[in-house]
Structures are given as structure tokens and as C-alpha cells.
N, C-alpha and C positions, 0 to 999 in steps of 0.2 A: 685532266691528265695531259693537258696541252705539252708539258715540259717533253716528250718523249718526241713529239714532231721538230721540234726546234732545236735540240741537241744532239749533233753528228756524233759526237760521242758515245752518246744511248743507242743512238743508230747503229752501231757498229754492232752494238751487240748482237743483233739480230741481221747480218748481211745480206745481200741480193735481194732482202724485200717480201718477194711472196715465197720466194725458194726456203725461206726457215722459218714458214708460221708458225707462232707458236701458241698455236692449241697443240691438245696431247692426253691421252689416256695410258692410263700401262704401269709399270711398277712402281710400290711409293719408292720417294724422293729421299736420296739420303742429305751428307754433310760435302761440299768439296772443300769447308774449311779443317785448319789442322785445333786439337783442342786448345792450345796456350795463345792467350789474344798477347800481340807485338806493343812492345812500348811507343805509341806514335804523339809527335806532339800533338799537343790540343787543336781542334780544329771545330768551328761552327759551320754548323747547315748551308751557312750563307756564301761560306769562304770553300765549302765542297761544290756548291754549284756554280761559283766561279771558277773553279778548278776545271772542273768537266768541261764549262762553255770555251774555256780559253786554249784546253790543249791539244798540241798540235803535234798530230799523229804522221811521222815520217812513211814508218812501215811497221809490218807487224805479220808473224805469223805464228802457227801453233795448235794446239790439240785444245778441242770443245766437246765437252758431255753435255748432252740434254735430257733431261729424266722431268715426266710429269706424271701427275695421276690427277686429272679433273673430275672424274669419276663419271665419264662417259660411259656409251653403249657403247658397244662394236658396231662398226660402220663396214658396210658391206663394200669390197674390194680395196678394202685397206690393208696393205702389209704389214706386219706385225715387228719383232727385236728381230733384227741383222735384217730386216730388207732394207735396199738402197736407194727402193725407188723415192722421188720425193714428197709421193704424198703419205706415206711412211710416217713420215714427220709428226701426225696429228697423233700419232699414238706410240707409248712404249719409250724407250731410253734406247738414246743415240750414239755416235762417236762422228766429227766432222771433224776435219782439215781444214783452219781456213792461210789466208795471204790478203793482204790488202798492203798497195801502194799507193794509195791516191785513194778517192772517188771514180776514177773512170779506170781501175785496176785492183777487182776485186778477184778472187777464187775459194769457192766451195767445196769442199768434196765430202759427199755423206759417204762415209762406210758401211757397206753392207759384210754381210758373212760368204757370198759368191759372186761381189762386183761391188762397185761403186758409181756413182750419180756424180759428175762435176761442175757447178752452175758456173761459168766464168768471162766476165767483164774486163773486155781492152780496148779503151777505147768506146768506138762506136759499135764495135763487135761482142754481142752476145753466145755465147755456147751454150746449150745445155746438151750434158753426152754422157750415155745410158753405158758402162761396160759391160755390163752383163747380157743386154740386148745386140749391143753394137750398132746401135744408133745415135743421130748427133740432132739435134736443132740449132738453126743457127740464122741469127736476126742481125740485123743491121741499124744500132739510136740512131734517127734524123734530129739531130741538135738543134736545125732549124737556125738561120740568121747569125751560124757563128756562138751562141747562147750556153752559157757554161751549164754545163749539170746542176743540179740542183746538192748543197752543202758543200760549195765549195770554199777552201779555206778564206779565201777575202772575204766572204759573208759573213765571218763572226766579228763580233765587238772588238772592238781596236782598241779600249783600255779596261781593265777588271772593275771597275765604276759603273762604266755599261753593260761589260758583263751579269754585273749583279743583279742589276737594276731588269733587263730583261729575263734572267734567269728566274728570280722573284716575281716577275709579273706573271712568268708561265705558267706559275703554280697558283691557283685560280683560290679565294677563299674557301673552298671545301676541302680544301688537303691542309694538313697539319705536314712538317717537315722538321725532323728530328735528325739526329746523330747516333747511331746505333752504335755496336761494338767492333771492333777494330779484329781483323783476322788476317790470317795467311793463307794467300792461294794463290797453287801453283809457284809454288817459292817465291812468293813475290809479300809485302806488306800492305796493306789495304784499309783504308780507312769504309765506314759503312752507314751509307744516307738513307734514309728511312722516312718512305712519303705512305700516307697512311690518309683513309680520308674519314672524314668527320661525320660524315652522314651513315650511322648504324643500320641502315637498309640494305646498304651497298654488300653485294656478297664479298667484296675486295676487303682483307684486314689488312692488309700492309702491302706494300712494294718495298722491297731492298735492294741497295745497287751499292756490291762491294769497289769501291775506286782504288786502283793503283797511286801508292803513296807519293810515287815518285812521275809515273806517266801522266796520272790522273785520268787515263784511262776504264774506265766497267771490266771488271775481271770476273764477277755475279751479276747475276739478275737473278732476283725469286719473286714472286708471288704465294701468298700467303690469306688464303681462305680466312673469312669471319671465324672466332671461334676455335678456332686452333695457334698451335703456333709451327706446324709442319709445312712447310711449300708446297703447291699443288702447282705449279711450273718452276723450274731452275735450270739456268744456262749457266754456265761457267769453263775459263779457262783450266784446264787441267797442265799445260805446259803453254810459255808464251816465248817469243821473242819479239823485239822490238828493230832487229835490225832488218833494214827495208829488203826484202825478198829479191832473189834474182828474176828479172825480167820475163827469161825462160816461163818462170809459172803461171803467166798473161800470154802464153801463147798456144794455141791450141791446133794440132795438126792433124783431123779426123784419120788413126790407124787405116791398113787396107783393110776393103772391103766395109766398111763403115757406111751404114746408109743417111746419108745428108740431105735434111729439109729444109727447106728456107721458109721463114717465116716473116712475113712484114713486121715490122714496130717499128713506134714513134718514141721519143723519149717523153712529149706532152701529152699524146692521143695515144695510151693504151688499149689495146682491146677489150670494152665493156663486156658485160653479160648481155646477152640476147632480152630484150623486152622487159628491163628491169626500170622501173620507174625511177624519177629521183627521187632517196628517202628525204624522209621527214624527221628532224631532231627533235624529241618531246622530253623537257627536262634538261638540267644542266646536271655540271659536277659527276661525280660518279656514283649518278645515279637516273643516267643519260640513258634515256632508249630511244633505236634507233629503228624507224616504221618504214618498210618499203612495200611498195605492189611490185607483186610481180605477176602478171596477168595470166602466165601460161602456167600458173601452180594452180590454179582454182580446176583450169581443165586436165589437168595431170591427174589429179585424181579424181574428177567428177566421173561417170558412170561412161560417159561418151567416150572419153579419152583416148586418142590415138595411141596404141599400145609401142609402136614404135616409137614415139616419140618421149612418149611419158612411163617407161620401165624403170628407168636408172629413178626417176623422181619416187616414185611409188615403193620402189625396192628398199630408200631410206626411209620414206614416211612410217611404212607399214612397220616398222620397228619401233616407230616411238609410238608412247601411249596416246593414248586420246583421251583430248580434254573437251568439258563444252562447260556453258555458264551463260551469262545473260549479253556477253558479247560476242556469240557464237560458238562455233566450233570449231577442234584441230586438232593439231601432232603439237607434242612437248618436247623438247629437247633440255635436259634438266642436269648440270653439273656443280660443280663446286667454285667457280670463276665463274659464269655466265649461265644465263636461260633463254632459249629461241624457243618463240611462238610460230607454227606455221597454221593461218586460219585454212579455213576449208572455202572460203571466199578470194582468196589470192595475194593475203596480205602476210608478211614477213616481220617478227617483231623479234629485235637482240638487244640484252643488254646485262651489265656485271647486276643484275638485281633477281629479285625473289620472284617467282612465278605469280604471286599474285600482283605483283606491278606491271609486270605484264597483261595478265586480264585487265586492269582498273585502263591502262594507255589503252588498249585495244575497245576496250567498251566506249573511248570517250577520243576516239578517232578511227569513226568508222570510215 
């Protein structure tokens, strides 16, 4: 599923990164297309992912719904429909704002039902600003040596030959890559690429990524569970524009009495997890699991446990069921996209597959 790292384009769909993950639990998933598919000309897989890699996006703003159902548990201190905080996000159907002028000029804004969340990129200046709290965070990217951001427009392919040529290499022989049916969203015509992967393990049955006919822009993205044909993740524009935003909405002026944090960050050195090992990739294709230790889970919930420290950890485990088998013990975390292993020995297993590929990887990398 390399093609989603290397396509700015797809990138878009999902802006500022960690501010719009998209996991999500909460109401099923309706249509944001209209019923009558648009007369578009003919167009191959091949000639859609050269579209996507070559187009160049001036500006763009406009109204995004996100609606999922992976059929999670409720996680404890998760807000639910109209909160705005952003980890909100993992569950329930959303309404966002976004603006994007550039790569180093982006704007967020989740709507809540009694405030709003803004995540917003200018420059080397990060915001994140809570209205409803009346709080702001706010970082400063070290570019480092002058060093452009990372997707910026001189890094795509200089002619649709190359484009192709790398677009097709992204997509790894496990995926199949189809032309689906053609739709309207957000008044706009859409043509609709369909990467689907070939290995029947994989809980993933499809990806859809509706493109503007004319932008070649992502206007959908769905995800589509084995076994069904309903989405268990969907983003989409519900209104767009494409003309580049006023400046104004890259600037941000913490209101009075706003309390302001500063936060270091790097634009290469992120701030890690505390005491997370580097994982381990076991498998390819999607049907990739990914194994990490994380050394302070085994004492979080062994017996001794420092209670302060290891509550929040305990608070989720103790919700999921427990599994054992001849590779140990643990908590399941078990949806419709994805399954995480958490052993009772300190080891972290995720991946789009079935619970038992999980036991068979964890039995046979202890």
C-alpha cells in the first residue's frame, strides 16, 4: 500500500498527518455520492494514477465529512459525535473545515457542537487551538539546513511516463488496480480508482479513491471490509473550492486570555513514544504485520505495576477480552480494518489481518 506514502495527492486527503487519523468507530457509513454516475470519458487505472501523481494543486478549501464504523469498543476518554476535541476523531462521524495553500500552509478545523479544534500550518509555525478550552499549542518546524518540507511540488515526476512508471511501481504485486464507477461529489465529476488486494486474508476488500475529473484531485476515500460492499471508513468532500484561500487563514492570533504552550518540534525528529522498541515488519503486502516491544506494557499490567504510571494503560486493556494460546497471553483489540495484539509479555502486534495471524506472527517471533 506503498502508493499512499508517495502520492501528495492522497496525502491530502488526510491533512496535518496525525490531526485526522483515520481510525473511527460510530455510525454506519452512508453514500456522499449523487445516484446518476456522469458521462466521463474513458479512462485506464494507469492513466488515473498518472493523473493523481502529476496534479498540481494551487489551493483548495471546503467542507469534509468523516463517518466510520470499524466496529470497535468504546475507548475510555474518547469523545463521542459533536466533540471537537481531536482525539474525537477515532470514533463517530465528523464535519471539518479544511484550506490548504501549499505544503507549508495548511488549516484544520474539526467542528464540534460547543467549539472547535484548529490544527494550523504556516510555515515553520504549528498551532493547535482548543475553543472551547481556550487553549493554544504552538511549535516551531526546524527545516534544518534550508531543507524543503517533505512533498514538495519539484519532487514529482517531470513527465507522465515517469509518472506512470513510479505510480505502477507503488502498487506492489498484491494489489489488483481497477477502474470503478464514475460519480458526483460535491458538484463536482469524478472518475473512481479501485486498489483492492489479492490476498483473501487481508481483512481490507477494497480501497476507493474518487478523483476529480478535472483537478485530479481525491474527493472520496473509502475503505471497504472483506465480505461486504458498505465502507467501514469514508472521507469525503461535501463542498470544495479550488481557489487558493486568503492568506488570513494561515494566520493565527491566540484570542485574549488564551493560554499558550510552546512545544518544541523538529520537522525530521518527532517526538517518539517513550521506550518503544523499533518494530519489526513480518510479511509483506497487505498482509503486513507489524511487531513492536514495548517494555513498559508488560509492567503496566503485571501485578507490581506502578499505579500511577500504568492506569491510563490498564483502563484500555481491561476492556478488551483476553486471549491465550500456545504463544502466550493478552488483550485483543478486534475490528473490521484491523486486529492488535497486546501480549502480556510486552509485545504490540497490528495489522489489516485476522486474529489468528496474529497468534501464528506472535508464536513464531517471540
Amino acid at each position: 500500500m506503498s502508493v499512499f506514502h508517495t502520492r501528495p495527492a492522497l496525502r491530502w486527503l488526510v491533512p496535518t498527518g496525525a490531526a485526522l487519523a483515520i481510525i473511527g468507530g460510530g455510525a454506519a457509513v452512508g453514500t456522499f455520492a449523487s445516484a446518476a454516475e456522469p458521462s466521463l470519458p474513458e479512462r485506464s487505472a494507469a492513466q488515473l494514477l498518472v493523473d493523481l501523481q502529476t496534479a498540481r494543486l494551487d489551493g483548495l478549501s471546503g467542507t469534509v465529512i468523516k463517518r466510520a464504523d470499524l466496529g470497535l469498543p468504546s475507548l475510555p476518554g474518547i469523545g463521542g459525535r459533536g466533540s471537537a476535541e481531536l482525539p474525537s476523531l477515532i470514533s463517530g462521524t465528523h464535519t471539518l473545515r479544511v484550506w490548504h495553500a501549499g505544503p507549508d500552509k495548511t488549516r484544520v478545523a474539526l467542528l464540534g457542537t460547543l467549539g472547535e479544534t484548529d490544527v494550523i500550518r504556516n510555515g515553520p509555525d504549528v498551532w493547535i487551538w482548543d475553543s472551547q478550552k481556550n487553549e493554544a499549542r504552538h511549535s516551531t518546524l526546524d527545516l534544518g539546513d534550508g531543507a524543503a518540507p517533505k512533498g514538495r511540488a519539484d519532487h514529482l515526476p517531470s513527465t507522465p511516463q515517469e509518472a506512470a512508471e513510479q505510480a505502477l511501481a507503488a502498487i506492489d504485486p498484491s494489489t489488483e488496480v481497477s477502474v470503478g464507477r464514475s460519480a458526483t461529489i460535491a458538484g463536482r465529476d469524478a472518475y473512481e480508482l479501485v486498489l483492492e488486494p489479492r490476498d483473501a486474508t487481508s481483512l481490507v476488500g477494497q480501497i476507493k479513491i474518487a478523483i476529480d475529473a478535472g483537478e485530479h484531485v481525491p474527493l472520496r476515500f473509502q475503505i471497504v471490509p472483506q465480505g461486504t460492499r458498505t465502507p467501514a471508513f469514508e472521507i469525503a468532500f461535501t463542498q470544495v473550492d479550488f481557489d487558493r484561500p486568503d492568506p488570513a487563514q494561515f494566520t493565527f492570533n491566540p484570542p485574549p486570555g488564551t493560554k499558550v504552550t510552546e512545544e518544541p518540534l523538529t520537522a525530521d525528529k518527532p517526538a517518539a513514544p517513550p521506550q518503544l522498541d523499533k518494530p519489526t515488519i513480518v510479511g509483506t503486502g497487505w498482509t503486513t504485520v507489524l511487531v513492536a516491544r514495548v517494555p513498559e506494557l508488560g509492567t503496566a499490567i503485571g501485578a507490581d505495576a506502578d499505579e500511577a504510571q500504568a492506569g491510563m494503560v490498564r483502563s484500555l486493556l481491561d476492556r478488551l477480552p483476553k486471549v491465550t494460546g500456545e504463544w502466550g497471553s493478552g488483550r485483543l483489540l478486534s475490528g473490521k480494518l484491523f486486529t492488535a495484539l497486546a501480549t502480556d509479555d510486552g509485545r504490540v502486534l497490528i495489522g489489516a489481518v485476522t486474529p489468528e495471524r496474529l497468534y501464528d506472527v506472535a508464536q513464531n517471533n517471540r
